[in-house]
C-alpha positions as a Markdown table, in Angstrom:
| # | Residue | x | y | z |
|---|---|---|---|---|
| 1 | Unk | 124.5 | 168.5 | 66.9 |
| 2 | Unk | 122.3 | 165.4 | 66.6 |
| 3 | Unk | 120.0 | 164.3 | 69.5 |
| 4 | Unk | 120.6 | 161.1 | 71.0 |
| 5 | Unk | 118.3 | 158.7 | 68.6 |
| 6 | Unk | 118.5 | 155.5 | 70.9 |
| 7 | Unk | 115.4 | 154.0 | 73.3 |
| 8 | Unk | 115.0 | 152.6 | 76.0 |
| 9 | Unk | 113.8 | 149.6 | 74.1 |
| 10 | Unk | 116.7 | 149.8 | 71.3 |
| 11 | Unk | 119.1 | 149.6 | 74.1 |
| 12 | Unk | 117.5 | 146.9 | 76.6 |
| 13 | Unk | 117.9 | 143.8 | 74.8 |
| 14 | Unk | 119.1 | 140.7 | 74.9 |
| 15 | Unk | 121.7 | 140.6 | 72.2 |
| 16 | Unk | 123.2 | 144.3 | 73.5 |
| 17 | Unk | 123.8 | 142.7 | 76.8 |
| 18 | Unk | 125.4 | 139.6 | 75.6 |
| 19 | Unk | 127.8 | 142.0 | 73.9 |
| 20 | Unk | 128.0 | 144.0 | 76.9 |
| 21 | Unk | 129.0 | 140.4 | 78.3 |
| 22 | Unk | 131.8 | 140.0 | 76.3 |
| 23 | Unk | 133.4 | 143.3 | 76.4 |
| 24 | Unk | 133.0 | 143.0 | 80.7 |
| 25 | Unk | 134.6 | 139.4 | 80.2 |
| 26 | Unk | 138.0 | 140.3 | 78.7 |
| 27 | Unk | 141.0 | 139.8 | 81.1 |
| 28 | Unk | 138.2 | 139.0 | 84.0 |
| 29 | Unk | 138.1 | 135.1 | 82.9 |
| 30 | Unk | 140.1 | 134.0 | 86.1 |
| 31 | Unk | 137.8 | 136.0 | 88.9 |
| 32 | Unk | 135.7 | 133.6 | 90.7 |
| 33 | Unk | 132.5 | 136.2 | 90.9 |
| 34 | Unk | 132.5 | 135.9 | 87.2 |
| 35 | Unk | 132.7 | 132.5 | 86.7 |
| 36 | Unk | 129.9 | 131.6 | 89.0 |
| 37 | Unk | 128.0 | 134.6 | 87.0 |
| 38 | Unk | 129.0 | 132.7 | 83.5 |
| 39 | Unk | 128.3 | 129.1 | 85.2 |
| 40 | Unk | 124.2 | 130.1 | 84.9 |
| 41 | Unk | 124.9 | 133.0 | 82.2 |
| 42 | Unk | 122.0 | 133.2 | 80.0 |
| 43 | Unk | 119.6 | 132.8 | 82.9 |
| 44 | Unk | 121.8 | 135.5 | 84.3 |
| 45 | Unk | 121.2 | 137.7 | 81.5 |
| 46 | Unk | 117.5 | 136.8 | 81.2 |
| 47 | Unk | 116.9 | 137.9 | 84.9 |
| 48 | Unk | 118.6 | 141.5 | 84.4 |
| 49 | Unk | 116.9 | 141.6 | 80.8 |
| 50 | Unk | 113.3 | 141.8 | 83.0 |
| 51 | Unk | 114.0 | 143.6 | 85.8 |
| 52 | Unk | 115.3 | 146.2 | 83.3 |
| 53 | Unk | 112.0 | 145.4 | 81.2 |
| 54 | Unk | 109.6 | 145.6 | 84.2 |
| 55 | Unk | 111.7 | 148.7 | 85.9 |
| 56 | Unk | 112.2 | 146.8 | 89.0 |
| 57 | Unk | 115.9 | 147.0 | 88.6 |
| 58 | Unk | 117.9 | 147.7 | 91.6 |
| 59 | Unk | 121.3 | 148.0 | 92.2 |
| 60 | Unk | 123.3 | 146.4 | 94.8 |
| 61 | Unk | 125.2 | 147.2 | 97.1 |
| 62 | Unk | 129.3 | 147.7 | 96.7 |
| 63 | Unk | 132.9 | 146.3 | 97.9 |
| 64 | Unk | 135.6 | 148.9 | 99.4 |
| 65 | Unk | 138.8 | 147.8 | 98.8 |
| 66 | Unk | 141.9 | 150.5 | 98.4 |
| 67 | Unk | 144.8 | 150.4 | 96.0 |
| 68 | Unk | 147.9 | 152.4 | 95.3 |
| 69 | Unk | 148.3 | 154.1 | 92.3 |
| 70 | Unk | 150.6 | 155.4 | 93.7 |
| 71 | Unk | 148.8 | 157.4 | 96.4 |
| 72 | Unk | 146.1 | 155.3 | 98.1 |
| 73 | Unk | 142.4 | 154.8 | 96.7 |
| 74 | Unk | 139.4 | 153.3 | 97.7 |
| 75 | Unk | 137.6 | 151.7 | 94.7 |
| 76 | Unk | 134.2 | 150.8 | 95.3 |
| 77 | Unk | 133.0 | 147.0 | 93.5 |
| 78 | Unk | 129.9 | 146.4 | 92.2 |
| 79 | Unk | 128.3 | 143.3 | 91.7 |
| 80 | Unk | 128.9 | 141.3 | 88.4 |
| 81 | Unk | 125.4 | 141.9 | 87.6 |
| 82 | Unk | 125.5 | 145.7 | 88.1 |
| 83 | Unk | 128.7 | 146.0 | 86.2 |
| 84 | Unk | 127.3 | 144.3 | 83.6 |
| 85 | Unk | 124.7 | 146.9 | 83.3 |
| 86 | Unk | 127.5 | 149.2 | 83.6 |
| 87 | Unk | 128.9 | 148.0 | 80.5 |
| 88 | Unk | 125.7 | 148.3 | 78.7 |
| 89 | Unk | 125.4 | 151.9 | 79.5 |
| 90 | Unk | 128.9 | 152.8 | 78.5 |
| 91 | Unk | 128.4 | 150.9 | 75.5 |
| 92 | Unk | 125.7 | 152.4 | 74.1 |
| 93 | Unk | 126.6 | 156.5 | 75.5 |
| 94 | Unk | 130.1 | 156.5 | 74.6 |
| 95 | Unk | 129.7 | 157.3 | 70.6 |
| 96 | Unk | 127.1 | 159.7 | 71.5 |
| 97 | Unk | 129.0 | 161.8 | 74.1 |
| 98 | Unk | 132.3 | 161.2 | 73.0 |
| 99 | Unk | 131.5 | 163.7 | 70.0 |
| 100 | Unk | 130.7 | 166.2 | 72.6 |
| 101 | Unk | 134.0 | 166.4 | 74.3 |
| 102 | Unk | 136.8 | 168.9 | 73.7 |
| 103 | Unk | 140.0 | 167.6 | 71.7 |
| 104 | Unk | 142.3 | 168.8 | 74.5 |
| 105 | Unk | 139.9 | 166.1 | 77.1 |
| 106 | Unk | 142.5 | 162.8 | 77.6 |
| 107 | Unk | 140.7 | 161.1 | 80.1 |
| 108 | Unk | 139.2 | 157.2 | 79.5 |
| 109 | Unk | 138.8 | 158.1 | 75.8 |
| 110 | Unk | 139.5 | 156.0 | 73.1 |
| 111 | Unk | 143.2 | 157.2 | 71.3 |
| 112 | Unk | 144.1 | 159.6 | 74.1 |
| 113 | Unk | 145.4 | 158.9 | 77.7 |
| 114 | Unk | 148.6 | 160.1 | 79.9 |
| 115 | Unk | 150.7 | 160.2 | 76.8 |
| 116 | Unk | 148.8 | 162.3 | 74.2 |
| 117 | Unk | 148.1 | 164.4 | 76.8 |
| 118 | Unk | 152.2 | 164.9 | 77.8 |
| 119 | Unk | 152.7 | 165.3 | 73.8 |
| 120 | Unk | 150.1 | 167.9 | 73.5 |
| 121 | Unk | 151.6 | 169.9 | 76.4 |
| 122 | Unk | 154.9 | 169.8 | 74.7 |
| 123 | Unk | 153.1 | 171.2 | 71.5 |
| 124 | Unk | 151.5 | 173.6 | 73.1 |
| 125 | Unk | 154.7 | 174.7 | 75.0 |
| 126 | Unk | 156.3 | 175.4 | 71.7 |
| 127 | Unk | 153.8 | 177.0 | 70.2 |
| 128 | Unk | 153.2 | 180.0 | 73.3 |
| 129 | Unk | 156.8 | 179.9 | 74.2 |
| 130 | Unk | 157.7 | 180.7 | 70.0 |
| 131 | Unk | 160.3 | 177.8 | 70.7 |
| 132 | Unk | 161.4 | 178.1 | 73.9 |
| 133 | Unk | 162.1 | 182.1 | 72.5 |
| 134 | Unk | 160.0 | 183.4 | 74.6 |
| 135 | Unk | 158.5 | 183.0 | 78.4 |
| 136 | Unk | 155.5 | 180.5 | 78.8 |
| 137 | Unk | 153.3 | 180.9 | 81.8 |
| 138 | Unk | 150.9 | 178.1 | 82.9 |
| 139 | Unk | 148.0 | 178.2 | 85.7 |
| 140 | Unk | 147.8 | 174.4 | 86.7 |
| 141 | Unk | 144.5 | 173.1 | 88.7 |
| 142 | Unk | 143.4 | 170.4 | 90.4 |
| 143 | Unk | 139.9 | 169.8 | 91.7 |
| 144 | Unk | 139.6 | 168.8 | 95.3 |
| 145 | Unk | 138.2 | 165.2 | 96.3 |
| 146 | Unk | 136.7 | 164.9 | 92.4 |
| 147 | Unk | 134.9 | 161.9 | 92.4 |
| 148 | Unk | 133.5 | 162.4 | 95.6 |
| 149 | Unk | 132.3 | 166.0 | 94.5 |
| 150 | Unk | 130.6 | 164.9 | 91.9 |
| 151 | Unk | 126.9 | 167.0 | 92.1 |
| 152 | Unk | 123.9 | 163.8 | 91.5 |
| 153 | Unk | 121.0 | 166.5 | 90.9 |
| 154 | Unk | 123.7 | 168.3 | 88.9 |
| 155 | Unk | 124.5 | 165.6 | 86.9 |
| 156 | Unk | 121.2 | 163.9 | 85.8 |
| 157 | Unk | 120.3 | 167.5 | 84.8 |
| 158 | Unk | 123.1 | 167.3 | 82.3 |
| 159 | Unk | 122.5 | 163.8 | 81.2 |
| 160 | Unk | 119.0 | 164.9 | 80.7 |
| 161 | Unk | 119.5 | 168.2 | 78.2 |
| 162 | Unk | 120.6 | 165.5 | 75.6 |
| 163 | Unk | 118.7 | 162.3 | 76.6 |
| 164 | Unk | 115.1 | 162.8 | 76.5 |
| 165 | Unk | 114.1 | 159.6 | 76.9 |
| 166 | Unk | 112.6 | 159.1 | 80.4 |
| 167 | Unk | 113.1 | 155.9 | 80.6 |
| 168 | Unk | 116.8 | 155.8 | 79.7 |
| 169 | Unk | 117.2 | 158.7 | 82.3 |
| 170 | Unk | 116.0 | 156.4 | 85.1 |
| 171 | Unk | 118.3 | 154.2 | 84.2 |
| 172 | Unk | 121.2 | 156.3 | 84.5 |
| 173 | Unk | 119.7 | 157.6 | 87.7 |
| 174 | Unk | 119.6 | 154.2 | 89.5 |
| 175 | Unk | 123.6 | 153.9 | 88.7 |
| 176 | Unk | 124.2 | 157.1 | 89.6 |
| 177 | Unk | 122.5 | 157.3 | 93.2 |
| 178 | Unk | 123.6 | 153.4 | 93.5 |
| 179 | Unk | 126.7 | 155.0 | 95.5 |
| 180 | Unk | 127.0 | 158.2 | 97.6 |
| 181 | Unk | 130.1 | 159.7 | 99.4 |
| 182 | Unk | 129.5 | 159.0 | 102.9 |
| 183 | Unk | 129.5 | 162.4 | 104.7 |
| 184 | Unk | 126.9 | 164.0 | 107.2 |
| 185 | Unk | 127.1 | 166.9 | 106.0 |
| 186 | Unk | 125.8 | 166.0 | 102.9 |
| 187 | Unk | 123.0 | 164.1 | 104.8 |
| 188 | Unk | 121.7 | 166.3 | 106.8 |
| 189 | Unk | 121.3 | 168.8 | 103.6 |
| 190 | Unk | 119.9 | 166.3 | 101.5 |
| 191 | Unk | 122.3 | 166.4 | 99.0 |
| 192 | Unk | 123.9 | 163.4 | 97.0 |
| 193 | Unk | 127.4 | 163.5 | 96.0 |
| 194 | Unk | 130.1 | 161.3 | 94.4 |
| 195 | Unk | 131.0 | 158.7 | 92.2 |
| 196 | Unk | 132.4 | 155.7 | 92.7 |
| 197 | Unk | 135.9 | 155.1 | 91.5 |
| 198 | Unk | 135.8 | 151.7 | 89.9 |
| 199 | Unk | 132.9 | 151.8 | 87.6 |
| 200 | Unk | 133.0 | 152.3 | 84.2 |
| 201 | Unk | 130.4 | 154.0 | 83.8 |
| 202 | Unk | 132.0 | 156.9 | 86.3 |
| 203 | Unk | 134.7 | 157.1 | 83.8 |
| 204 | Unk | 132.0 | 158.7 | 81.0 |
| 205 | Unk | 129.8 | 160.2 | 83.7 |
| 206 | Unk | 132.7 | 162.5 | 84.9 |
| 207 | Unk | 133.7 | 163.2 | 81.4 |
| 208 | Unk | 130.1 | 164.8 | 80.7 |
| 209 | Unk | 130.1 | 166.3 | 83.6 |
| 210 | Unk | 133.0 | 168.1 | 83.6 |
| 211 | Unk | 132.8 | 168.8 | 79.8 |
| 212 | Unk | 130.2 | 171.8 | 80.6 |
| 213 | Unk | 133.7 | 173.4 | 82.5 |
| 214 | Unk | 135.7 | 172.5 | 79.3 |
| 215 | Unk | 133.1 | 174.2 | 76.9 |
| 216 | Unk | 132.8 | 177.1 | 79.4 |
| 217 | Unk | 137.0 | 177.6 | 79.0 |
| 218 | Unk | 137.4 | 177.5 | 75.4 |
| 219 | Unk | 133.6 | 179.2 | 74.8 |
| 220 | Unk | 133.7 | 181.4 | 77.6 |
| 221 | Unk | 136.6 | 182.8 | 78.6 |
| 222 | Unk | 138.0 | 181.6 | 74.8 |
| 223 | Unk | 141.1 | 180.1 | 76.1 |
| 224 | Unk | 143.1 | 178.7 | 73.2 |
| 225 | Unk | 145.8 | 176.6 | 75.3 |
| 226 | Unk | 144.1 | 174.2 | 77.3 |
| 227 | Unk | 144.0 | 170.3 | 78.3 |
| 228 | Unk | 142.1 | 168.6 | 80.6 |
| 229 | Unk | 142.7 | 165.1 | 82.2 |
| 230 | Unk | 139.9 | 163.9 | 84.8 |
| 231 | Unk | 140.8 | 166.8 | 87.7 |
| 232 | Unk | 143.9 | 168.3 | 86.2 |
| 233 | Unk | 143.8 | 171.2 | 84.1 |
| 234 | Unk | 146.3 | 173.2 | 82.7 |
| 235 | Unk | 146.2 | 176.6 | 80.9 |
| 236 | Unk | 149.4 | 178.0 | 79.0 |
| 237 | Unk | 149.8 | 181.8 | 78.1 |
| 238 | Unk | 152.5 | 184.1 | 77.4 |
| 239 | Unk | 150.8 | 186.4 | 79.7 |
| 240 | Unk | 150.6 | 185.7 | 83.5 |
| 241 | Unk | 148.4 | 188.5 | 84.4 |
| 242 | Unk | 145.5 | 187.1 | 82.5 |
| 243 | Unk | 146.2 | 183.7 | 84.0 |
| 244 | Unk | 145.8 | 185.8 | 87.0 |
| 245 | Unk | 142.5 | 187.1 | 86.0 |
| 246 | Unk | 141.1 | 184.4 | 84.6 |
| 247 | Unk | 141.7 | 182.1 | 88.1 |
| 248 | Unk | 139.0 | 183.6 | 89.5 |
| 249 | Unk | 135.9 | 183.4 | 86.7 |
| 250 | Unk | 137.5 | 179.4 | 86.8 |
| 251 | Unk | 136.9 | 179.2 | 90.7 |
| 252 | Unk | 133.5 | 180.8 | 90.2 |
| 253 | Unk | 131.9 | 178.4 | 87.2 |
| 254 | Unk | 133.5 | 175.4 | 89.3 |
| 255 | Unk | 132.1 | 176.5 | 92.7 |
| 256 | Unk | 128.6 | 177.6 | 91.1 |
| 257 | Unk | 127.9 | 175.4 | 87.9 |
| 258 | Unk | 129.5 | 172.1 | 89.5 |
| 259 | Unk | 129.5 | 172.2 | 93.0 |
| 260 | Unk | 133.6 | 171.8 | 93.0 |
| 261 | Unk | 136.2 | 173.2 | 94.8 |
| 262 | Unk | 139.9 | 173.9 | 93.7 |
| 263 | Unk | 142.7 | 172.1 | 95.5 |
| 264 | Unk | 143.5 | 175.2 | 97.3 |
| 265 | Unk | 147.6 | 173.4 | 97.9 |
| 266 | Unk | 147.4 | 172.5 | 94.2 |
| 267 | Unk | 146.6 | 175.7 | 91.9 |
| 268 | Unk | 149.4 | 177.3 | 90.7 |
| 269 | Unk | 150.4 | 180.2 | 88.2 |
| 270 | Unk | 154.3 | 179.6 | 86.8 |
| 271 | Unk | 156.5 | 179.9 | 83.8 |
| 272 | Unk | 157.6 | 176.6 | 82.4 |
| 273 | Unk | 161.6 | 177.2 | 82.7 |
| 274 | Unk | 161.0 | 176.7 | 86.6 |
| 275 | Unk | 159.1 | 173.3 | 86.1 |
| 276 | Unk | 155.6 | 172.0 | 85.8 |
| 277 | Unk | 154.1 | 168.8 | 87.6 |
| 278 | Unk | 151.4 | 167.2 | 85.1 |
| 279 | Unk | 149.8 | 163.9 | 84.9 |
| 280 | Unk | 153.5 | 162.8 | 87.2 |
């Protein structure tokens, strides 16, 4: 596959940012942060163009707040400014990676979502079950405390087998290790996890990160039945017993590769007659 082409200078500019501007802007008119950011915009946009420029760019700091959706959340705010930026990186990496992913990968990509995701399990149903003629088995997974698992070291690595631009890697660095699950254990072995839910630039940082667990399924272990959406997985087989073997070599990629855990109350190996829970 192609390399990514784009540089640091092709992306920092002025005109990509006021486009990044007015894809941040839609349905955000109303919010007073943004307002007083679009009161002073171009000298806004001026200031972040030379920080970025001069490399003295620094993120701020974040806003907890917590939603339910419906079980509770706590999404983390950045700054008008940063998420700005944000929009800019997502802007100019989405194309790029987007060719990367798997078909059967429905999360925060364009044309796919809860929905396509729902309709591909029903196709896929059919297809194992010979029409409901036969018994389907599925192993369904769910990665415990995802976003805040998410490996920093890990992840840069990844960004940086296809990004060889330095520069651009800093970048995505500084957004990266702008946020860190707070957890002691993780500080006192100098390790920095998670992602903040909220930016949308964790939406296509998750996606490449959890795309080397997708290739390693259908590459790998050469699953042919299998859809990912952000932590839930499921795998359909007329066979249980290689669902049964297969759970393991899953656990040990995860655990190994990613630095995640299964949802040890939410793994599961049944047949479809009995009922599946997926994507609610």
């Amino acid at each position: 596959m192609k390399q990514f082409i784009h540089t640091y200078d092709n992306i920092i500019t002025i005109e990509k940012l006021l486009k990044a501007w007015q894809g941040f802007l839609r349905d955000k008119k109303d919010r007073v942060d943004v307002n007083l950011f679009q009161a002073r915009l171009m000298d806004n946009i001026f200031d972040l163009f030379n920080d970025l420029k001069n490399k003295t760019y620094k993120h701020g700091d974040y806003v907890a707040f917590n939603i339910s959706d419906p079980k509770p959340r706590q999404i983390h705010k950045a700054k008008v400014r940063d998420r700005l930026l944000h929009h800019l990186i997502y802007q100019e990496l989405y194309e790029y990676f987007d060719r990367r992913f798997i078909a059967d990968s429905y999360s925060c990509r364009v044309n796919k979502g809860t929905h396509r995701a729902i309709n591909r399990f029903r196709q896929m149903a059919l297809k194992v079950s010979k029409n409901n003629t036969r018994t389907c088995w599925i192993l369904k997974c769910d990665i415990k405390k995802f976003f805040a698992s998410i490996d920093h070291t890990i992840l840069r690595y990844i960004v940086a087998e296809q990004i060889k631009d330095e520069n651009i890697n800093w970048l995505i660095s500084q957004v990266i290790d702008s946020f860190q699950t707070p957890s002691p254990i993780y500080a006192m072995a100098d390790m920095c996890k998670g992602l903040p839910l909220g930016n949308l630039t964790s939406q296509i940082l998750v996606n490449i990160y959890m795309n080397e667990f997708d290739h390693f399924v259908k590459r790998g272990l050469k699953v042919k039945y299998y859809i990912r959406y952000a932590d839930d997985f499921v795998i359909l087989s007329e066979d249980g017993n290689y669902l049964e073997k297969i759970l393991p070599e899953i656990n040990n990629f995860l655990e190994k590769k990613l630095k995640l855990q299964l949802h040890p109350d939410k793994v599961f190996i049944k047949t479809l007659a009995s009922g599946v829970d997926f994507l609610g």
